[in-house]
C-alpha positions in Angstrom: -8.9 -2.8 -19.4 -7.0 0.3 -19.0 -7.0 1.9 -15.0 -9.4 4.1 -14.1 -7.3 7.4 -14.9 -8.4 10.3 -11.9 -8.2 14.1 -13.3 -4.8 16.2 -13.0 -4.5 18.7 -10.2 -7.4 16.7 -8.3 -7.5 16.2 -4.5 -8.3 14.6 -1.7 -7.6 15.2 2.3 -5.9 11.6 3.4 -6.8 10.4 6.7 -3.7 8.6 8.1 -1.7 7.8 11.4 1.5 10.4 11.1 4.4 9.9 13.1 7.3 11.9 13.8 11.4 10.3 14.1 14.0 12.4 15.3 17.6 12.7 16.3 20.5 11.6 15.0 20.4 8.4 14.6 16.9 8.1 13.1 18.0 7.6 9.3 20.0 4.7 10.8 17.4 3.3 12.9 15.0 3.3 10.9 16.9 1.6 7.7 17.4 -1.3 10.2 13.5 -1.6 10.4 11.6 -1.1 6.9 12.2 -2.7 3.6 13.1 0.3 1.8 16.1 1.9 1.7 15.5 5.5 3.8 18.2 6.9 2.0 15.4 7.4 -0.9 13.2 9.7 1.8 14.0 13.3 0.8 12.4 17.1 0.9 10.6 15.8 -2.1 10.3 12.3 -2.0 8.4 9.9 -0.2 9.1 6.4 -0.4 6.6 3.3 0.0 7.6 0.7 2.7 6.7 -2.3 4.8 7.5 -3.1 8.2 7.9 -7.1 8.6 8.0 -9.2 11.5 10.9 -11.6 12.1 8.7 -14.2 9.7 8.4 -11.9 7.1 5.3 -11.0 7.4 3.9 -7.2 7.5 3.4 -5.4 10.7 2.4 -2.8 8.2 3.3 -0.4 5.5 3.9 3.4 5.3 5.3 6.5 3.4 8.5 8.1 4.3 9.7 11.7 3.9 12.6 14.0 4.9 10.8 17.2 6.9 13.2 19.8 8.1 15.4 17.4 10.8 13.3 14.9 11.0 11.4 12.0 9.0 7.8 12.0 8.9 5.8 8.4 8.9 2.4 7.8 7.8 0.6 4.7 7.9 -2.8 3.6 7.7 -5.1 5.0 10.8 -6.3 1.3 12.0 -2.5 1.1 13.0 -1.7 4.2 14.6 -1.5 2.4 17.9 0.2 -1.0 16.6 2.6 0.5 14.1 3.7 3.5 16.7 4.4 0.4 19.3 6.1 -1.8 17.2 9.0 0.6 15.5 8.8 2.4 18.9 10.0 -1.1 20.4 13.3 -1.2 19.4 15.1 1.9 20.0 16.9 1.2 22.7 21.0 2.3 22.1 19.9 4.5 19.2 19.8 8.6 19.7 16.2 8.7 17.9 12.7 9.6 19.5 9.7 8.6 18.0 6.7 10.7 18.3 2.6 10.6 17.4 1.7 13.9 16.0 -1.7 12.3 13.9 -3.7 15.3 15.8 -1.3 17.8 14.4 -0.3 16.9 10.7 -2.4 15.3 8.3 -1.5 15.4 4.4 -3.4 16.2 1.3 -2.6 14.6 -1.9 -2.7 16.1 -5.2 -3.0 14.1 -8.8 -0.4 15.2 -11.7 -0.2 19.1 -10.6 0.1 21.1 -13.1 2.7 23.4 -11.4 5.2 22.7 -9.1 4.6 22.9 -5.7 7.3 24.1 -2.6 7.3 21.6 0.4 5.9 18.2 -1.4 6.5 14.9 -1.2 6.2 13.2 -4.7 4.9 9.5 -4.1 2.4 7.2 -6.1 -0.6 6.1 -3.4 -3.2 5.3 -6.2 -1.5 4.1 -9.3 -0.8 8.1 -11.0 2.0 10.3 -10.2 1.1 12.7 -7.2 2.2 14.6 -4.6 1.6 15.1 -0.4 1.2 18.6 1.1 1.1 19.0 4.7 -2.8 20.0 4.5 -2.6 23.8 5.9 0.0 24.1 3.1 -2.3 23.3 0.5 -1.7 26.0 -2.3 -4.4 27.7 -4.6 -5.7 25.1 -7.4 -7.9 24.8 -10.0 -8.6 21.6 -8.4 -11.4 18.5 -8.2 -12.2 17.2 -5.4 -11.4 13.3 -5.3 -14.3 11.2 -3.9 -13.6 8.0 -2.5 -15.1 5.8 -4.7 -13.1 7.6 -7.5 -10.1 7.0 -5.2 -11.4 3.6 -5.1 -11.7 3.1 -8.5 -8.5 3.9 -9.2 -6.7 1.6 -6.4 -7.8 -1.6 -7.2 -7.9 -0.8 -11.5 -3.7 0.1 -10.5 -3.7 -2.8 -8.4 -2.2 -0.9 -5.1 -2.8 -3.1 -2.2 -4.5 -1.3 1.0 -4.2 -2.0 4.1 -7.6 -4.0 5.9 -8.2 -5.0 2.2 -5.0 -7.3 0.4 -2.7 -6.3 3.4 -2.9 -7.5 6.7 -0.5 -9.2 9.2 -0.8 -13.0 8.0 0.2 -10.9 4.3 4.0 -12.0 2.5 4.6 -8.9 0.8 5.7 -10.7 -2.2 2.1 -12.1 -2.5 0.7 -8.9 -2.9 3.2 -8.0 -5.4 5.4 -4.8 -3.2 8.7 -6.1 -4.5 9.2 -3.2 -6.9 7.1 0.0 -4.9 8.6 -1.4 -1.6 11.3 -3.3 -1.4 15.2 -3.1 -1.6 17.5 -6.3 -2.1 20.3 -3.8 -1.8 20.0 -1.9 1.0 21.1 -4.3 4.2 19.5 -5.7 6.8 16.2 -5.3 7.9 13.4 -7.6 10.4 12.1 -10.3 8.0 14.6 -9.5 5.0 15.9 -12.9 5.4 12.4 -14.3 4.8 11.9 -12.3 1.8 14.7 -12.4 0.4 14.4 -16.4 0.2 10.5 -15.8 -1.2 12.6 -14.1 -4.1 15.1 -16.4 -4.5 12.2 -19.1 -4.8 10.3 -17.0 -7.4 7.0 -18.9 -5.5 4.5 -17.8 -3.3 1.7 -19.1 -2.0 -1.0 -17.1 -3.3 -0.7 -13.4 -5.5 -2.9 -10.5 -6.5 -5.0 -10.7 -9.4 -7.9 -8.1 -11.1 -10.9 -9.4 -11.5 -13.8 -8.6 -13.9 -17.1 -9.6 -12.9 -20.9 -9.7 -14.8 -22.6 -9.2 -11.2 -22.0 -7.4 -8.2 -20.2 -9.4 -4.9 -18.9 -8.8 -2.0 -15.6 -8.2 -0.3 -14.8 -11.8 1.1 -16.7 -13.6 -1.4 -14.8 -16.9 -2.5 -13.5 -18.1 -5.8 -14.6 -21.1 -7.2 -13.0 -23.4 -9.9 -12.4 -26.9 -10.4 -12.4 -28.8 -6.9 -12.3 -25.9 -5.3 -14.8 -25.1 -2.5 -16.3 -22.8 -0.3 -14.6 -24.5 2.2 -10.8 -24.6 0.1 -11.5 -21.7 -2.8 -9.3 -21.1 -5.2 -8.9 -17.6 -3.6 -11.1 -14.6 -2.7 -12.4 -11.7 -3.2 -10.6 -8.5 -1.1 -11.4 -4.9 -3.3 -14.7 -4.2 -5.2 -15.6 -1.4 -7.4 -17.9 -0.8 -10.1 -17.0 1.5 -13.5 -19.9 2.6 -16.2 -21.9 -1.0 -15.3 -18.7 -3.3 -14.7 -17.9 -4.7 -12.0 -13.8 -4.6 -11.2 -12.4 -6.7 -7.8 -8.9 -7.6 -6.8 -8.6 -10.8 -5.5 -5.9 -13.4 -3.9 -5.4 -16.3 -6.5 -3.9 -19.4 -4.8 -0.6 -20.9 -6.4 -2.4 -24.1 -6.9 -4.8 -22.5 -9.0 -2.6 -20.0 -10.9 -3.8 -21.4 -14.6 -7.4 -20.4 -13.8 -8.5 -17.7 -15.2 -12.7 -18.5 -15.2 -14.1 -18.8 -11.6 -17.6 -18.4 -10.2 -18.2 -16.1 -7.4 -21.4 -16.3 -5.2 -24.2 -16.1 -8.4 -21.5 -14.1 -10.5 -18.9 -15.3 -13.1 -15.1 -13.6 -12.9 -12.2 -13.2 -15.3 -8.8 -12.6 -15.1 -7.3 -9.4 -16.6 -4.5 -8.6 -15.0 -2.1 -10.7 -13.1 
């Protein structure tokens, strides 16, 4: 199945938590605490990131961009307090300030623009090239408004993790398969790059992200079942759901054990495999 494919120069406002880290030492501090290398956040780039715990697990994940002086953070809103608090924590001998301005900037994105456009941030949030604009920056398009479920539709058929969905704090980032939008085994240290750096080293994890399709509707949470599997001990579950002319699309966590099924049953439903 080919990914839902959204329309060029299309739009939608993005609700997110944006945070503000300035001073001189904030490239430097903040290198020491995401998993990508900030040296990749420019004027017009903005770079997909975790932020791990000491376990390697995620605290959370976020975009990155060079504005003016400083860097510009955005993250999903359900961690605007946590995320702040947590890359807030450690800068103690750094000259850097970290700062909440959610209430002041808030981005637009825009799909495949058909012209270029002054102060934005290329990045890929749904699978297709796009671009941020600071939202009262937004220029003059002949542009389609994105509804969520088209936004939707396009997420999970590009299978981009979201936050609350695939990505939460007991998440590996190598289960949800971030190595190559998030991560850099070149950049230097950063909390919980020993962790994943081992996960890589292994080539195992103990569960990854597959794309389900399935003949009913279901529900986030919903189980898979195959084999001895139960409802109890599935074979994995169900996290993103979507529907597309009459089929039913879902991303779901397959366990390692089970990672030769491709056939499982789901609630009253029946789900395939077709992307891994």
């Amino acid at each position: 199945m080919k990914p839902f494919t959204l329309t060029a120069d299309s739009q939608f406002p993005i609700e997110r938590a944006v945070f503000k880290l300035s001073g001189p030492d904030a490239r430097q501090y903040l290198n020491g605490q995401i998993s990508q290398d900030v040296s990749l956040a420019t004027e017009s780039k903005a770079p997909y990131a975790i932020v791990a715990n000491f376990k390697g697990k995620m605290d959370g994940d976020l975009y990155v961009r060079q504005h003016g002086e400083d860097l510009l953070i955005d993250c999903d809103p359900s961690l605007r307090e946590e995320l702040f608090t947590r890359l807030d924590r450690y800068i103690i001998a750094d000259d850097a300030e970290l700062s909440d301005v959610s209430d002041e900037i808030q981005f637009t994105h825009i799909i495949e623009p058909s012209r270029e456009i002054p102060g934005s941030w290329s990045c890929t949030r749904l699978g297709q090239y796009g671009v941020d604009v600071i939202r009262d920056c937004v220029p003059e398009l002949e542009a389609t408004p994105i509804c969520e479920a088209d936004a939707e539709r396009a997420r999970i058929t590009h299978m981009i993790p979201k936050w609350g969905h695939e990505l939460d704090n007991e998440t590996l980032p190598p289960e949800a398969g971030l190595e190559e939008r998030a991560i850099s085994y070149t950049k230097g240290c950063y909390t919980g790059q020993e962790v994943i750096s081992r996960m890589k080293s292994a080539g195992k994890t103990n569960r990854h992200l597959v794309l389900l399709k399935i003949d009913a509707k279901v529900h986030e949470g919903t189980p898979l079942i195959t084999g001895n599997a139960s409802t109890d001990k599935p074979a994995g579950v169900i996290t993103s759901v979507c529907e597309i002319d009459g089929t039913h699309i879902a991303l779901a966590y397959r366990k390692r054990k089970y990672q030769d099924s491709n056939t499982f049953t789901c609630g009253e439903a029946n789900a395939e495999v077709i992307s891994s």
